[in-house]
VOGU-3710 file (C-alpha; in Angstrom, 3 decimals, decimal comma):
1> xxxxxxxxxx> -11,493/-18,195/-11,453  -13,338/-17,478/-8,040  -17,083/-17,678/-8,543  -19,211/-15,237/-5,921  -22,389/-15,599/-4,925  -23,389/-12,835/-2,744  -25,708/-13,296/0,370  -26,708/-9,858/2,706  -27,472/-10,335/6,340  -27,481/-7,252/8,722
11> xxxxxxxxxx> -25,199/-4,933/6,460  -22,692/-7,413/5,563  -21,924/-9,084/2,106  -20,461/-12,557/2,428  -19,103/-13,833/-0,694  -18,822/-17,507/-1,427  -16,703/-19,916/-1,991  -13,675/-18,912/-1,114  -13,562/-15,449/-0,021  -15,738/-13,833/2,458
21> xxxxxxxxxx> -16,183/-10,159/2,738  -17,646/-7,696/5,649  -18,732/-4,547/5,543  -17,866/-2,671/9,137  -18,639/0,828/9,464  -16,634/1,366/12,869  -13,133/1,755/13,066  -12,792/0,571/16,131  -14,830/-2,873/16,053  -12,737/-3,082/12,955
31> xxxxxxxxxx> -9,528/-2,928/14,369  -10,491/-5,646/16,347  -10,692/-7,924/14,243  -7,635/-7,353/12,244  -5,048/-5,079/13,579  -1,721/-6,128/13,581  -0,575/-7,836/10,240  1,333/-7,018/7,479  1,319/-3,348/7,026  2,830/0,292/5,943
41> xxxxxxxxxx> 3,226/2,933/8,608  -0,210/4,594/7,619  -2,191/1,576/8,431  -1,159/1,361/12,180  -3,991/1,779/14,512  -2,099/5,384/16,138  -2,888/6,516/12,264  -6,082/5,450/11,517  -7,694/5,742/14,323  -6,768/9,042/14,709
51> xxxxxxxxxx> -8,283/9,705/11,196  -11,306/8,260/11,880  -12,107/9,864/15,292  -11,172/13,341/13,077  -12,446/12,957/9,734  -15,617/11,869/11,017  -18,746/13,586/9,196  -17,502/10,679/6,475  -18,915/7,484/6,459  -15,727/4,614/7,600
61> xxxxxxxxxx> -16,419/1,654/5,050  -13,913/-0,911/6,071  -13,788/-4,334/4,122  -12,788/-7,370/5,858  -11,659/-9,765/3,881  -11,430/-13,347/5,327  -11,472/-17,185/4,221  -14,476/-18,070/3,543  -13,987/-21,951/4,599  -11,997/-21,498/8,181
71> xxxxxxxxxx> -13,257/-17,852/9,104  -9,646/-17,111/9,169  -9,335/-12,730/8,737  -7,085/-12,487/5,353  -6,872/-8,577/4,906  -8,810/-5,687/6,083  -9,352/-2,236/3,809  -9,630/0,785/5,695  -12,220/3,012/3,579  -14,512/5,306/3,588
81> xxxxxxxxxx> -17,526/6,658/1,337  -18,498/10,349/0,313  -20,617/11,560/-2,405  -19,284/14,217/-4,843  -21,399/15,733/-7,566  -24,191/13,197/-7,321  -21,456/10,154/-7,436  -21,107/7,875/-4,662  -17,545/6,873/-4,345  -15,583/4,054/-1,978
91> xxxxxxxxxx> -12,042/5,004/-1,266  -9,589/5,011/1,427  -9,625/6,733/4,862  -7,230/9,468/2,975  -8,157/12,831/1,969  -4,040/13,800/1,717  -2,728/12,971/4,499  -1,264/9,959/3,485  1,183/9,063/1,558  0,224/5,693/0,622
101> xxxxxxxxxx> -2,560/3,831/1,413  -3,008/-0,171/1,180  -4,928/-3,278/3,299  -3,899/-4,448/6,189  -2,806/-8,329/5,331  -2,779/-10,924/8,110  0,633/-12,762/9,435  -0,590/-16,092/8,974  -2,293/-15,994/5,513  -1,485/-18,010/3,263
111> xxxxxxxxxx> -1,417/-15,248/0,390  0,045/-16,639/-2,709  -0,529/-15,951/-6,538  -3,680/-17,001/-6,751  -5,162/-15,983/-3,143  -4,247/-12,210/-4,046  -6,073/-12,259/-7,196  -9,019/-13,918/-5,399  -9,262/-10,470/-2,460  -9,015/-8,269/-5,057
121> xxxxxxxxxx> -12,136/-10,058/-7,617  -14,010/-10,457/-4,077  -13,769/-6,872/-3,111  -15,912/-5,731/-6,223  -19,134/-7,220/-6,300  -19,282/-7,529/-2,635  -19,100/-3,444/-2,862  -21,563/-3,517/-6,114  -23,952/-6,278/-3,736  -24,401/-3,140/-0,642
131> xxxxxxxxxx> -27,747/-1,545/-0,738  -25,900/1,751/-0,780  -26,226/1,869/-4,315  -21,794/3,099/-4,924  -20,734/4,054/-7,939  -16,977/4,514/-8,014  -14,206/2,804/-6,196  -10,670/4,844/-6,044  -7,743/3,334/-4,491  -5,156/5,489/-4,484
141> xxxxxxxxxx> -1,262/5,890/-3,719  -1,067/2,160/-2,954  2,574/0,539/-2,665  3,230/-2,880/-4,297  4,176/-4,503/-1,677  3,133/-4,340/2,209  5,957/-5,857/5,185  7,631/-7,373/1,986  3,947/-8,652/0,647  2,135/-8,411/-2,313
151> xxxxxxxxxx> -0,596/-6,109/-2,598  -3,138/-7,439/-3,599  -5,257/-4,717/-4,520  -2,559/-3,742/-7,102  -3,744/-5,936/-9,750  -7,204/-4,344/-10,097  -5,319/-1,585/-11,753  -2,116/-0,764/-13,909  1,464/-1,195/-12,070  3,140/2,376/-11,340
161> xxxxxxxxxx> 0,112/4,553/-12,195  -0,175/7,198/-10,278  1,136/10,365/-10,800  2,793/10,580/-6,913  5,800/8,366/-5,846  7,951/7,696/-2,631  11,421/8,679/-2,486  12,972/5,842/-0,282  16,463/6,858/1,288  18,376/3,348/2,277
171> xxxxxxxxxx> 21,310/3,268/4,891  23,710/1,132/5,707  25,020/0,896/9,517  27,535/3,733/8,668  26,397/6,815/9,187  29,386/9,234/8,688  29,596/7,038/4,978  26,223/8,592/3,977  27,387/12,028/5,385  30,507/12,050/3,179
181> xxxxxxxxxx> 27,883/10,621/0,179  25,432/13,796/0,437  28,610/16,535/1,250  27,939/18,630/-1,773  24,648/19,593/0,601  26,966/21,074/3,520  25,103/20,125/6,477  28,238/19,741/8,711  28,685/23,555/7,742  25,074/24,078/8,443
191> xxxxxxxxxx> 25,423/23,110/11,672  28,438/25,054/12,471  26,709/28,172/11,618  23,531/26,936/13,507  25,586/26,158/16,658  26,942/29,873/16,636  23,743/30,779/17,880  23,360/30,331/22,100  21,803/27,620/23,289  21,727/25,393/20,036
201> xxxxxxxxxx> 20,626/21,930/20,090  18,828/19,484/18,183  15,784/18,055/20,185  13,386/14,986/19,623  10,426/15,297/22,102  9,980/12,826/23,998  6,698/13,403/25,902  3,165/14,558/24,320  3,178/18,351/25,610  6,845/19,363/24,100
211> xxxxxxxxxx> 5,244/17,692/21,161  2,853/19,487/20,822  4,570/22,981/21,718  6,259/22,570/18,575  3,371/21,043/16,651  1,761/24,714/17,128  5,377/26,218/16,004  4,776/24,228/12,817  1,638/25,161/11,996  2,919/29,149/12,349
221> xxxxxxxxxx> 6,123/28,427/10,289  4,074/26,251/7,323  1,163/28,951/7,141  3,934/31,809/6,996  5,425/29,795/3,890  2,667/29,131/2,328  1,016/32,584/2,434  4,563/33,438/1,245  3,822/31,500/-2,188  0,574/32,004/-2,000
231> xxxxxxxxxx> -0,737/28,864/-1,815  -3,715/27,763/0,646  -2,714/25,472/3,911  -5,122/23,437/5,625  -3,207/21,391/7,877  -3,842/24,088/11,163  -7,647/23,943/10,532  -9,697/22,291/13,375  -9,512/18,582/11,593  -6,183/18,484/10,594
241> xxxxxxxxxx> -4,712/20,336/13,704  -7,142/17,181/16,268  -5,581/14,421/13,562  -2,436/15,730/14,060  -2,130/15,948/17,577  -4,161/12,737/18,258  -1,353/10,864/16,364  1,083/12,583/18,588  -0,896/11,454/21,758  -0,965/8,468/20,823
251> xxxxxxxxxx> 2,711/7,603/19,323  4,719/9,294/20,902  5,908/6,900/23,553  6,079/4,465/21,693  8,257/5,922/19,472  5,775/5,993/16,288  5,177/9,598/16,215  8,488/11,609/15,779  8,281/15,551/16,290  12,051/17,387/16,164
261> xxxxxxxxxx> 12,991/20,404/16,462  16,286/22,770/15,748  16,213/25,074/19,315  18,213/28,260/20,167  17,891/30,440/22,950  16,110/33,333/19,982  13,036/29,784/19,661  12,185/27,026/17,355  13,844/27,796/14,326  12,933/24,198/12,432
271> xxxxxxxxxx> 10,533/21,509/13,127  9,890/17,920/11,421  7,731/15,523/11,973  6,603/11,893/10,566  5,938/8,079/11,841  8,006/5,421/12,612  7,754/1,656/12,034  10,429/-0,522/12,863  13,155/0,021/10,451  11,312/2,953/8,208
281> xxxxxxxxxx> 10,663/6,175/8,615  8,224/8,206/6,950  8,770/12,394/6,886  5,532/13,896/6,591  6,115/17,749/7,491  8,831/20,348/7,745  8,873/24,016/8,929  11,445/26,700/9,664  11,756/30,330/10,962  12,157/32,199/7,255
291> xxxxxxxxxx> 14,642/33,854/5,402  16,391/35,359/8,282  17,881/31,856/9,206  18,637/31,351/5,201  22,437/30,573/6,190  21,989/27,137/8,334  19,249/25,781/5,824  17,051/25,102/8,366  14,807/23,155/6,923  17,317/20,543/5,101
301> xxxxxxxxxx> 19,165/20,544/8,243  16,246/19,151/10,551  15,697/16,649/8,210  19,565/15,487/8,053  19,447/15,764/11,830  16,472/14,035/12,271  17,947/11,102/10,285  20,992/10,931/11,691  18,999/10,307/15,710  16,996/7,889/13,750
311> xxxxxxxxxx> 19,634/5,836/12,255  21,283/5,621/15,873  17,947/4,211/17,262  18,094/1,260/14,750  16,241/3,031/11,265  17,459/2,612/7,761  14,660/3,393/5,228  14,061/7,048/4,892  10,742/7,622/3,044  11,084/11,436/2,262
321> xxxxxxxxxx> 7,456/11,468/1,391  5,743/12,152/-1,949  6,316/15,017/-4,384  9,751/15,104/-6,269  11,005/18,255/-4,885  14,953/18,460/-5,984  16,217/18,172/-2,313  15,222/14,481/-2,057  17,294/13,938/-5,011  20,328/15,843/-3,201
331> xxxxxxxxxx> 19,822/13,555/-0,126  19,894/10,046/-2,161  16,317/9,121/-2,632  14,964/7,156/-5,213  11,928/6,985/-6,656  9,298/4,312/-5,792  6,432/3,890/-7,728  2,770/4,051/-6,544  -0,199/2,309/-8,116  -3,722/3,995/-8,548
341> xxxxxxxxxx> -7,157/2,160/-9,231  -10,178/3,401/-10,207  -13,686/0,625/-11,066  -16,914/1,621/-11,983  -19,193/-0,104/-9,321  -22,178/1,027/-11,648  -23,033/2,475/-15,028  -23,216/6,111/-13,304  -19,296/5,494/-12,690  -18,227/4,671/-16,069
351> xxxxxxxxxx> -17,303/8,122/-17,452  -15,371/8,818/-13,717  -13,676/5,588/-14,441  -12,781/6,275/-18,057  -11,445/9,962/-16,877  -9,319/8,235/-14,169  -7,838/5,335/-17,049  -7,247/8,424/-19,559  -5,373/10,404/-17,214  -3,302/7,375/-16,193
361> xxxxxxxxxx> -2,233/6,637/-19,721  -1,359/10,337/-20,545  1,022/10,957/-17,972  3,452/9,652/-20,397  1,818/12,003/-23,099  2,730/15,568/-21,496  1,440/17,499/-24,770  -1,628/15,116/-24,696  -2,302/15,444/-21,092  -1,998/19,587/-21,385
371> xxxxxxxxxx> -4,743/19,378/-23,962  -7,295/16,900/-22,155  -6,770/18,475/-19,104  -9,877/20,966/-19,046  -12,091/18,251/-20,266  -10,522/15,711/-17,410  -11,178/18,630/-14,722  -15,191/18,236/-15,427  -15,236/14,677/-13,848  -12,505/14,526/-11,171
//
């Protein structure tokens, strides 16, 4: 058991022995001290830097994490802190746009067993030991495992608990063998029907202007749909629309930001876009041109074609993004769970802390959860 004895000096919390923890409140003179590491696609400097520089009327909270003997950075925890309904809560630089969220966890750390139970005791009281006075901490969507790591914010909380998943796609080197695996959906027929139309051709931009040409084509085709179903979309608003672009800028020579496009000589009839590292991909957004183009499934087919360039540039995870809609079944994904954990950092975050616990545990209780739900609601 790791004993802490916390010590404040100049808004840091250094927690002793063993595990030392800072408090930064700037991305950027966080990122310098722990950038590259162990890490998902969301924690990459194009992403959260971005977020930061857009989402910035919150206040960052980023933990670094480091031994407490050596000085040696262990893992840093991009966050950021917000007060809702009176209750000051700690979570991570977020709000929806990612699909999982998780520390950055140095190369050269020794991170075994014990050592990840360690970061994850030290990272509540040296929150509790900030003059800020938080109540709630909420760590959500985070993976079990980062670059093949443990996560070791997982144990705080309950395995597989939250109520989104990924839906991983893996590949092999043959491409035409996952074709033939998915032909019930008919994209070599799709794209027959799409090629009858002049000037056909699938495109991946490759500099930031094209990019973002058909960044504004998505945000027309997604608002379309959603007015459509009558559901509210955000992502076009001034914040989303900077984040989204400034990712763009910023990865899109490199190859981290990916932004395709189906293209006829009649425009942009289907748009994707998501981030690349190394071997995964992660699909974040899809559009297309409406009913009219119904008969080359559009928005399937960018996908499919999007995956296909992919795989011939060198990736084989496919991370279709969370939500279980019944295409990502139809394509081969499987389900991968996500872990969600929620602490009371004081007694005014108990009964948020309870709510979060009781809606964990009734997700396996549909007739339960339909009957708590309005009394859940009150203290989300």
């Amino acid at each position: 058991m790791t004993f802490l004895s916390v010590e404040q000096s100049e808004g840091r919390v250094s927690s002793t022995p063993g595990i030392a923890v800072d408090f930064l409140r700037d991305w950027r003179q966080a990122a310098l001290r722990l950038n590259v590491g162990h890490r998902t696609a969301f924690q990459h400097d194009h992403w959260l830097g971005a977020w930061y520089a857009a989402f910035g009327n919150l206040a960052p909270l980023i933990a670094v994490i480091s031994d407490a003997a050596t000085g040696r950075d262990i893992a840093l925890v991009p966050m950021i802190s917000h007060v809702r309904r009176g209750i000051r809560i700690v979570e991570f630089a977020d709000l929806g746009v990612s699909d999982n969220n998780a520390p950055i966890l140095s190369r050269d750390a020794a991170l075994d067993a014990a050592a990840m139970r360690a970061i994850g005791k030290a990272l509540i009281p040296a929150l509790r030991a900030l003059p800020d006075g938080f109540d709630l901490l909420r760590l959500r969507k985070m993976p079990a495992e980062i670059g093949g790591k443990p996560n070791p914010l997982v144990s705080l909380g309950r395995s597989g608990s939250s109520s989104l998943n990924g839906n991983l796609v893996l590949l092999g080197d043959d491409y035409e063998a996952y074709q033939a695996s998915i032909k019930r959906m008919q994209m070599p027929r799709c794209w027959r029907v799409f090629t009858r139309h002049a000037g056909a051709r699938f495109e991946l931009a490759t500099d930031v202007a094209r990019a973002h040409e058909l960044l504004d084509v998505m945000d027309v085709q997604q608002q379309a749909r959603m007015e459509k179903l009558g559901s509210p979309f955000v992502l076009n608003d001034e914040t989303h629309a900077r984040f989204y672009r400034d990712v763009v800028g910023n990865g899109i020579a490199d190859g981290y930001a990916v932004v395709a496009a189906l293209v006829c000589d009649e425009g942009v009839i289907g748009t994707s876009f998501g981030i690349r590292q190394g071997a995964t991909y992660c699909l974040l957004r899809i559009s297309h041109g409406g009913d009219s183009w119904s008969s080359c499934s559009p928005g399937l087919l960018v996908i499919e074609r999007t995956m296909a360039a992919l795989h011939a540039k060198g990736v084989r995870r496919f991370d279709l993004s969370i939500g279980n809609q019944d295409y990502k079944r139809r394509f081969g994904a499987t389900r991968v769970p996500l872990t969600d954990v929620s602490v009371a950092l004081s007694w005014r975050g108990l009964p948020y802390a309870w709510r979060d616990h009781a809606a964990q545990g009734l997700r396996r209780h549909p007739g339960l959860a339909a009957i708590a739900a309005p009394v859940l609601r009150k203290l989300r």
